[in-house]
MMTF fields as JSON, N, C-alpha, C and O atoms, coordinates in Angstrom:
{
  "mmtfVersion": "1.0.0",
  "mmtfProducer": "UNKNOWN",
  "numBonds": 435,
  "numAtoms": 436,
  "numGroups": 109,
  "numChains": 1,
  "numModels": 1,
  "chainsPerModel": [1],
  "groupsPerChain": [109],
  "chainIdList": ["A"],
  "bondAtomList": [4, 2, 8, 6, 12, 10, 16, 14, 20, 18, 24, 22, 28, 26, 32, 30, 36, 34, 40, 38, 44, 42, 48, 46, 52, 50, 56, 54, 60, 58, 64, 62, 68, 66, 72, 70, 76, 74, 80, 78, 84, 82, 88, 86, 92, 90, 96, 94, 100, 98, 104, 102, 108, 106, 112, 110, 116, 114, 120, 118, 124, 122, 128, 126, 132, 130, 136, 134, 140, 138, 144, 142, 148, 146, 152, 150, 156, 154, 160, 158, 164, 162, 168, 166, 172, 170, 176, 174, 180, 178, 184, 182, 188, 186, 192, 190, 196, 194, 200, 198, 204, 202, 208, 206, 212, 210, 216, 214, 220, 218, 224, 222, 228, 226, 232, 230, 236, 234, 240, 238, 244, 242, 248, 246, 252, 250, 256, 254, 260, 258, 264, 262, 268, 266, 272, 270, 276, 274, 280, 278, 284, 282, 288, 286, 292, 290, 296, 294, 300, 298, 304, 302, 308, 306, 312, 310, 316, 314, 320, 318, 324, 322, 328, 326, 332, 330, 336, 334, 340, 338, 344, 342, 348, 346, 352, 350, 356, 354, 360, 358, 364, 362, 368, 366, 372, 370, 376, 374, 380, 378, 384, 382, 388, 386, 392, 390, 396, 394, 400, 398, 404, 402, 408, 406, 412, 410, 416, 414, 420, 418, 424, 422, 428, 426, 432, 430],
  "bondOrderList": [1, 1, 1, 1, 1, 1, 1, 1, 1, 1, 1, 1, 1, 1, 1, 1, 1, 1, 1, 1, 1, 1, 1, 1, 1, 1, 1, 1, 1, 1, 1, 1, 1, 1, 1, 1, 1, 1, 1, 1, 1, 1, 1, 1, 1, 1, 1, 1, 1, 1, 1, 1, 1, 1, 1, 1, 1, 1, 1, 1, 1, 1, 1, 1, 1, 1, 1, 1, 1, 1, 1, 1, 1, 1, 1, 1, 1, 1, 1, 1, 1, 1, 1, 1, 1, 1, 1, 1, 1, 1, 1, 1, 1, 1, 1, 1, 1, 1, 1, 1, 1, 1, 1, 1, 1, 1, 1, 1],
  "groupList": [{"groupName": "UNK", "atomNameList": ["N", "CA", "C", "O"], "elementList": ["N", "C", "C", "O"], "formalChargeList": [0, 0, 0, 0], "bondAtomList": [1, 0, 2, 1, 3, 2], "bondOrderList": [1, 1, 2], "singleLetterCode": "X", "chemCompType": "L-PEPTIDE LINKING"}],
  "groupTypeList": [0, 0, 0, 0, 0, 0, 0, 0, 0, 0, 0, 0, 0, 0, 0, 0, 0, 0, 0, 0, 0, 0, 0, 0, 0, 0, 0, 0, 0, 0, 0, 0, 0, 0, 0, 0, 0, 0, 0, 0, 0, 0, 0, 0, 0, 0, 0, 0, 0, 0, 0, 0, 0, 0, 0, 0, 0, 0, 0, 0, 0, 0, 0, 0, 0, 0, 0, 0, 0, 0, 0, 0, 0, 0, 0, 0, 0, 0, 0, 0, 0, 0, 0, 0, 0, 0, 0, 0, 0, 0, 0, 0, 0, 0, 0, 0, 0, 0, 0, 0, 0, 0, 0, 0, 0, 0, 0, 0, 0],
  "groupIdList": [1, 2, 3, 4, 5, 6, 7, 8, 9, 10, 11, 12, 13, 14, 15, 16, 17, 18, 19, 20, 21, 22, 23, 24, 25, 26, 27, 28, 29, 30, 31, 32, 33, 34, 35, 36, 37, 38, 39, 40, 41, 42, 43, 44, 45, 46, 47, 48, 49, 50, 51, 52, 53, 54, 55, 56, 57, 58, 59, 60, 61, 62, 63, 64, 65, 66, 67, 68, 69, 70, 71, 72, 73, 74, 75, 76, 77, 78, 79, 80, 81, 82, 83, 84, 85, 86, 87, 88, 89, 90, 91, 92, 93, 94, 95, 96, 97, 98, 99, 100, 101, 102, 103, 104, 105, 106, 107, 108, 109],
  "secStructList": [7, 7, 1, 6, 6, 7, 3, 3, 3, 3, 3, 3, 3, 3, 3, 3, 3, 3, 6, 6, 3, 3, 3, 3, 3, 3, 3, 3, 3, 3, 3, 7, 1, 7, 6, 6, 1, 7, 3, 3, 7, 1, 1, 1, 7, 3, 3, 3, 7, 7, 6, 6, 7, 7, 7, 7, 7, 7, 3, 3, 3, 3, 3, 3, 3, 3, 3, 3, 3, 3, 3, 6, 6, 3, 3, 3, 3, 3, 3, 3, 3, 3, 3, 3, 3, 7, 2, 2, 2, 2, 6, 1, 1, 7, 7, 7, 7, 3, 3, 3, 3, 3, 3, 3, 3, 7, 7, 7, 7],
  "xCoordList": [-209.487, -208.984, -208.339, -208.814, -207.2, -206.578, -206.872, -207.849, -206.347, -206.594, -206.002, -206.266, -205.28, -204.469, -205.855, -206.639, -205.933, -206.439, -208.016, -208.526, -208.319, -209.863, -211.115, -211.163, -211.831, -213.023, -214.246, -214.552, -214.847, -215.396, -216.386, -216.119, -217.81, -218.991, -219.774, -220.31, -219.918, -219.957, -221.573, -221.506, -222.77, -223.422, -223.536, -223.495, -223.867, -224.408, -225.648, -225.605, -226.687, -227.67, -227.795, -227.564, -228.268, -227.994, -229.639, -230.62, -229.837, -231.22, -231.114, -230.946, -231.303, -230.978, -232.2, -233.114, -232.228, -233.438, -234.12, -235.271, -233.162, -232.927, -231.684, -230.746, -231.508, -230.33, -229.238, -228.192, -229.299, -227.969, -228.164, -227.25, -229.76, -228.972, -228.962, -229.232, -228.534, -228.274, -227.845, -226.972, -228.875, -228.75, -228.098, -228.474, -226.697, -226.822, -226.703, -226.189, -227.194, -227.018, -226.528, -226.945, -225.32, -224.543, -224.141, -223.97, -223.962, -223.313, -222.048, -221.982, -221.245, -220.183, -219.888, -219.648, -220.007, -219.373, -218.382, -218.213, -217.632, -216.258, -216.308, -217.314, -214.792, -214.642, -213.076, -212.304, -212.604, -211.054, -211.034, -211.809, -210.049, -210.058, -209.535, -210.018, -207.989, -208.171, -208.008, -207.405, -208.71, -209.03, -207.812, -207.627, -206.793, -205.209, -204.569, -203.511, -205.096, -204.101, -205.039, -206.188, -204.682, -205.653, -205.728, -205.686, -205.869, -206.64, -205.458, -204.466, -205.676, -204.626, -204.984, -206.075, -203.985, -204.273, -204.189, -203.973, -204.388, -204.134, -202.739, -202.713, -201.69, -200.148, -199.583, -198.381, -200.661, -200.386, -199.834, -199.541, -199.761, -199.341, -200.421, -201.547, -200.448, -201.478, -201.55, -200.683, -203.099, -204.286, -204.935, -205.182, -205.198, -205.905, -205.171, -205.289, -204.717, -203.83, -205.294, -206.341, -205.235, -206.239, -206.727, -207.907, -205.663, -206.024, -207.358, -208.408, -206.622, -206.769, -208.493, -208.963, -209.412, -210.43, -210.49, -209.93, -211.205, -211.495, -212.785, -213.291, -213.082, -214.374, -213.634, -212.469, -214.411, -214.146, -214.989, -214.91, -215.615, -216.849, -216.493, -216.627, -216.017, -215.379, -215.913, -215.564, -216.999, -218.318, -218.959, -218.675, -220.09, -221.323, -220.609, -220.191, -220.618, -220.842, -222.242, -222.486, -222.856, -223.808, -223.86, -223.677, -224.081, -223.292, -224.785, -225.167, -225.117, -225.944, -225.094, -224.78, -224.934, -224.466, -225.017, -225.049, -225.457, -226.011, -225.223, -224.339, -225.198, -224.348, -225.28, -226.457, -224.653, -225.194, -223.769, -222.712, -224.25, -223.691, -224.444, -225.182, -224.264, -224.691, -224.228, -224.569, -222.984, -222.536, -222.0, -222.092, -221.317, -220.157, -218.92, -218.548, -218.43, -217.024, -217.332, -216.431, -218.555, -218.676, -219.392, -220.191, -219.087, -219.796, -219.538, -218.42, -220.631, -220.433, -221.361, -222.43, -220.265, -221.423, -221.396, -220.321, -222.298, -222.148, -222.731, -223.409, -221.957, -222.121, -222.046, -221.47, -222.772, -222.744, -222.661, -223.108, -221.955, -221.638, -221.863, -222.402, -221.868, -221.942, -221.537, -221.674, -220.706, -220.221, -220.405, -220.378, -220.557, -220.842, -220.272, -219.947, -219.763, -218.857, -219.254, -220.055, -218.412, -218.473, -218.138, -217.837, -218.172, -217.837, -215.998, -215.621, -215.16, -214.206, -213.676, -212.823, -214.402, -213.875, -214.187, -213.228, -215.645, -216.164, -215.252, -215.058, -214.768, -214.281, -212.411, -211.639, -212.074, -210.096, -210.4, -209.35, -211.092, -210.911, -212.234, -213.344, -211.778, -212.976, -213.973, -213.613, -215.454, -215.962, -217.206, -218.298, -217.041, -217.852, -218.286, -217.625, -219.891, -219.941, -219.84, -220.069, -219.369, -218.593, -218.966, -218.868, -219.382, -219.959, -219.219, -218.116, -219.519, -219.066, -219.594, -220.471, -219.49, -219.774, -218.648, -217.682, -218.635, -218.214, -218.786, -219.974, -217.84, -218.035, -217.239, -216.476, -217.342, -216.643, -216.98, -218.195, -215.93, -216.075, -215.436, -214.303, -215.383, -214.688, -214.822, -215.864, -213.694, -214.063, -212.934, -211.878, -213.014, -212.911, -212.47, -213.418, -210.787, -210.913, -209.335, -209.221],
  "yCoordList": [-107.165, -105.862, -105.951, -106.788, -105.114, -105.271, -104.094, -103.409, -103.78, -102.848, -101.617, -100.715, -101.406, -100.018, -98.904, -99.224, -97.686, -97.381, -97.742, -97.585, -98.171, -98.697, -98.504, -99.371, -98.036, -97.853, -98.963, -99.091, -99.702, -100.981, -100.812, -100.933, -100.435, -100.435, -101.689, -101.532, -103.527, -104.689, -105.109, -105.614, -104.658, -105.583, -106.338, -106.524, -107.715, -109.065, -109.588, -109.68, -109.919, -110.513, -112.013, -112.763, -112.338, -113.856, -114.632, -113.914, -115.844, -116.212, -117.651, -118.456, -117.808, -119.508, -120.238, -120.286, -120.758, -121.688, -122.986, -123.274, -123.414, -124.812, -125.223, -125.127, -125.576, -126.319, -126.559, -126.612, -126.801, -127.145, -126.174, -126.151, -125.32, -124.576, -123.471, -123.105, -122.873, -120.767, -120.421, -120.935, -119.289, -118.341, -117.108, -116.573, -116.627, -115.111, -114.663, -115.322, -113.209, -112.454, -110.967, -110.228, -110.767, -109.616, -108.402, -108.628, -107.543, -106.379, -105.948, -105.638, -105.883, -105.074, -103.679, -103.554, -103.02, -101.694, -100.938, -100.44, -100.589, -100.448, -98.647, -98.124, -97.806, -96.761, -96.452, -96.871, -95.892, -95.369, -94.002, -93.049, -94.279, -93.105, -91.953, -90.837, -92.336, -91.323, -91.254, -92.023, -90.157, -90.267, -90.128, -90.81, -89.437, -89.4, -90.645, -90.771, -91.781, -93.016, -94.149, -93.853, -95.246, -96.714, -97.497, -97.218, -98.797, -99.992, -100.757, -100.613, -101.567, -102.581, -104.287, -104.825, -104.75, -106.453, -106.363, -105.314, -107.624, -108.146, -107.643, -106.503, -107.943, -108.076, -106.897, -106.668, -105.954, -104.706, -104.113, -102.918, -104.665, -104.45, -103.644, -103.951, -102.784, -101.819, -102.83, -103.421, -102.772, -103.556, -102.332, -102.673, -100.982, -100.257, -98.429, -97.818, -98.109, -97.215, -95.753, -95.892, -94.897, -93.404, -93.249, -93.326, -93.008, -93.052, -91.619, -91.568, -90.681, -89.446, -89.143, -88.008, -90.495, -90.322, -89.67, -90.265, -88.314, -88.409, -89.353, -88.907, -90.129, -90.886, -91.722, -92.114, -91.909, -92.74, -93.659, -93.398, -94.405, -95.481, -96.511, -96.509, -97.372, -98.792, -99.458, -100.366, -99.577, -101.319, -101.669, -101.4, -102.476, -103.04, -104.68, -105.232, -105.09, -106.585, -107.142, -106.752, -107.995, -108.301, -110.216, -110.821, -110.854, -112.44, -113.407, -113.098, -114.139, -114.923, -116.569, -117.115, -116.994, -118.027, -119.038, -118.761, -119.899, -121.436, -122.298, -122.888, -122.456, -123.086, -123.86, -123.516, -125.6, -126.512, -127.55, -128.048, -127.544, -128.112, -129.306, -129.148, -130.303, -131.811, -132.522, -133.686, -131.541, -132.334, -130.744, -129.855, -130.584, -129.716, -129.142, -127.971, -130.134, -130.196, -130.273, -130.715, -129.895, -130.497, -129.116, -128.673, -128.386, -127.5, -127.252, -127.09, -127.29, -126.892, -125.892, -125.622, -125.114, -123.98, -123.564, -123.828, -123.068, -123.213, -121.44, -120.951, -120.541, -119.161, -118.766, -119.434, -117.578, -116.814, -115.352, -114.931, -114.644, -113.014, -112.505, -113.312, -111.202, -109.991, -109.329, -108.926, -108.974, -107.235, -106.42, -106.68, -105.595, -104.419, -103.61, -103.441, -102.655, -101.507, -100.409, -99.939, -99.58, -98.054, -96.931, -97.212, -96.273, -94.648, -95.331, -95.866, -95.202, -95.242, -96.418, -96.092, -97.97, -98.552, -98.059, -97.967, -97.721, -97.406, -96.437, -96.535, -95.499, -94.509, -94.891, -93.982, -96.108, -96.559, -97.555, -98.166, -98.313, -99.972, -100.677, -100.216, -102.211, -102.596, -102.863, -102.999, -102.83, -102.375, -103.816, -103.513, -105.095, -106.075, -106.262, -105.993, -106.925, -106.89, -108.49, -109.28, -108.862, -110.251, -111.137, -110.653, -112.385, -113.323, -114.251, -114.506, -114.851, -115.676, -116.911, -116.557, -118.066, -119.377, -119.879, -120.03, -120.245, -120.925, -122.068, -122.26, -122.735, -123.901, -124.752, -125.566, -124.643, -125.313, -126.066, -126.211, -127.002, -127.856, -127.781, -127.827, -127.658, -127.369, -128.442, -128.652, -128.935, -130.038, -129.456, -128.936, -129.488, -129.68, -130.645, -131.344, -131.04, -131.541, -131.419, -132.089],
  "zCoordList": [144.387, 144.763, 146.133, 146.901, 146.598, 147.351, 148.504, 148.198, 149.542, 150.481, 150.254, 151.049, 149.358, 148.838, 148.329, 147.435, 149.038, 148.372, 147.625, 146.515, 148.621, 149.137, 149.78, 150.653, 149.8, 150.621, 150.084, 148.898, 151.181, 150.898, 152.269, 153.465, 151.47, 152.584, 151.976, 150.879, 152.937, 152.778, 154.086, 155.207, 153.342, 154.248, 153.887, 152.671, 155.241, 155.066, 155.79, 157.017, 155.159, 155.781, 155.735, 154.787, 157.127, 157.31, 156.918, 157.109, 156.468, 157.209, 157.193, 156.277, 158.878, 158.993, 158.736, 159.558, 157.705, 157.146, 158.101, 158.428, 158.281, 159.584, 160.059, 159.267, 160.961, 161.775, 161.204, 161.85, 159.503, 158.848, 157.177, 156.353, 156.921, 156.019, 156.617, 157.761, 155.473, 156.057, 154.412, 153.713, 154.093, 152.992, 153.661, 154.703, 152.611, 153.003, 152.002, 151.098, 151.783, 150.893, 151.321, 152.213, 150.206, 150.114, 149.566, 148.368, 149.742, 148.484, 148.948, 150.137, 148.395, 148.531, 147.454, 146.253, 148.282, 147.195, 147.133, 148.246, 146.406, 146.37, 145.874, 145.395, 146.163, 146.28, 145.979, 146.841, 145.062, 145.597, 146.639, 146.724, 147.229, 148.689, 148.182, 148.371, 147.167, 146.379, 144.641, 143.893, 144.37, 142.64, 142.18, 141.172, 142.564, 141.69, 141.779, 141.162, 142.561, 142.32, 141.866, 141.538, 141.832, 141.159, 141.847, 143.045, 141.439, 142.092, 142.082, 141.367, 142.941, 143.649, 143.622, 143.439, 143.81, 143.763, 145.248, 145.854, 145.838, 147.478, 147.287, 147.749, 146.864, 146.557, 146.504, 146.365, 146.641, 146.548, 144.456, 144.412, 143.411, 142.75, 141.899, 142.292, 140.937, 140.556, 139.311, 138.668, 139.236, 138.375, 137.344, 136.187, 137.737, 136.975, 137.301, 138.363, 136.506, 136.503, 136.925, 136.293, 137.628, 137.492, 136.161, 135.821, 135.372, 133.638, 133.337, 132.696, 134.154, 134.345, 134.694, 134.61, 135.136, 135.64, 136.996, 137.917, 137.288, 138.652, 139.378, 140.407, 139.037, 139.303, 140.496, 140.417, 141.503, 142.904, 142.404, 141.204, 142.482, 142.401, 141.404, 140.18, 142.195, 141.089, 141.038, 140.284, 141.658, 141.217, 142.479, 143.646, 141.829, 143.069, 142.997, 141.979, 144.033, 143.877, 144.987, 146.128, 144.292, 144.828, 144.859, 143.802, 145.953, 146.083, 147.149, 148.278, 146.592, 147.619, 147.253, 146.195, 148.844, 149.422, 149.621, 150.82, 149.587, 150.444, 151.508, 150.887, 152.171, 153.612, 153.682, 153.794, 153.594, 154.197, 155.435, 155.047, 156.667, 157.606, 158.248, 159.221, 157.762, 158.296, 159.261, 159.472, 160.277, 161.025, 161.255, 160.409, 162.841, 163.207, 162.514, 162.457, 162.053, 161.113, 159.719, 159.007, 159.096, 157.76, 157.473, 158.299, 156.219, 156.061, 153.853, 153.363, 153.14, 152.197, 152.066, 152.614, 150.666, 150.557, 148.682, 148.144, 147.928, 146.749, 146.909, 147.813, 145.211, 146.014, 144.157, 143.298, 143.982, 142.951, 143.497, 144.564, 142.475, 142.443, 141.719, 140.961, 141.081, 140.12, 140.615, 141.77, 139.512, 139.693, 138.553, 137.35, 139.058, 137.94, 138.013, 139.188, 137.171, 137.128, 137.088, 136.28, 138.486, 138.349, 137.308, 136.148, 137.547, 136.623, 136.512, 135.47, 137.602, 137.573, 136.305, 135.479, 136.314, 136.044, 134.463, 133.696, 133.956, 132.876, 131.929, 130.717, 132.826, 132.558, 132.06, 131.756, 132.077, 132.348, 131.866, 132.064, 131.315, 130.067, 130.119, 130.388, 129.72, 129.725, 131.427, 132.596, 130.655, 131.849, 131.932, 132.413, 131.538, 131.652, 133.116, 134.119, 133.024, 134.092, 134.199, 133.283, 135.775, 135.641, 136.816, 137.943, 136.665, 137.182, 137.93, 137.446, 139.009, 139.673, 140.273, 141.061, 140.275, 140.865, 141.301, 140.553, 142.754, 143.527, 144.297, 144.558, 144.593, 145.474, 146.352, 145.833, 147.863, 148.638, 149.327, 149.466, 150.178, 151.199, 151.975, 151.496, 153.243, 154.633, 156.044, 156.666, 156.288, 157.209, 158.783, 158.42, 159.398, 160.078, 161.158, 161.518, 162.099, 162.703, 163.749, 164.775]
}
């Protein structure tokens, strides 16, 4: 989702395990600002038309992280998500709720 037409209240809690791991865990929850227009890509291009819902509330995402750093410049991290869908999305097509695994490596120099 993109910034068009967005409201996005995102805490994050950290907890540094030891020196090189760190768990965080997240939610993001999402909102349209307003109900007469839709959802957006980054690109700005429309993804989900109003589709004559007034419902604001487009989905929970909820994400825990693993960060392991063995050195300064070296950092991987392996990460799962969920999202689940609001009224809005429930209400304008399909409404699966949808999973995520990730995994990176980041170096530094």
């Amino acid at each position: 989702m993109g910034p068009s037409n967005l409201i996005n209240v995102h805490p994050i809690l950290t907890f540094t395990i030891s020196e090189e791991w760190e768990l965080r865990a997240a939610a993001a929850l999402y909102w349209r600002e307003s109900s007469e227009d839709g959802l957006y890509d980054n690109g700005g291009g429309l993804i989900r038309a109003d589709g004559g819902s007034d419902a604001r509330f487009i989905g929970a995402q909820t994400e825990l992280v693993l960060s392991y750093s063995p050195l300064r410049e070296v950092n991987f991290e392996i990460s799962y998500s969920r999202f689940e869908a609001g009224r809005f999305i429930e209400e304008t097509g399909r409404d699966d709720t949808i999973h995520f695994i990730g995994a990176e490596a980041r170096l530094w120099f």
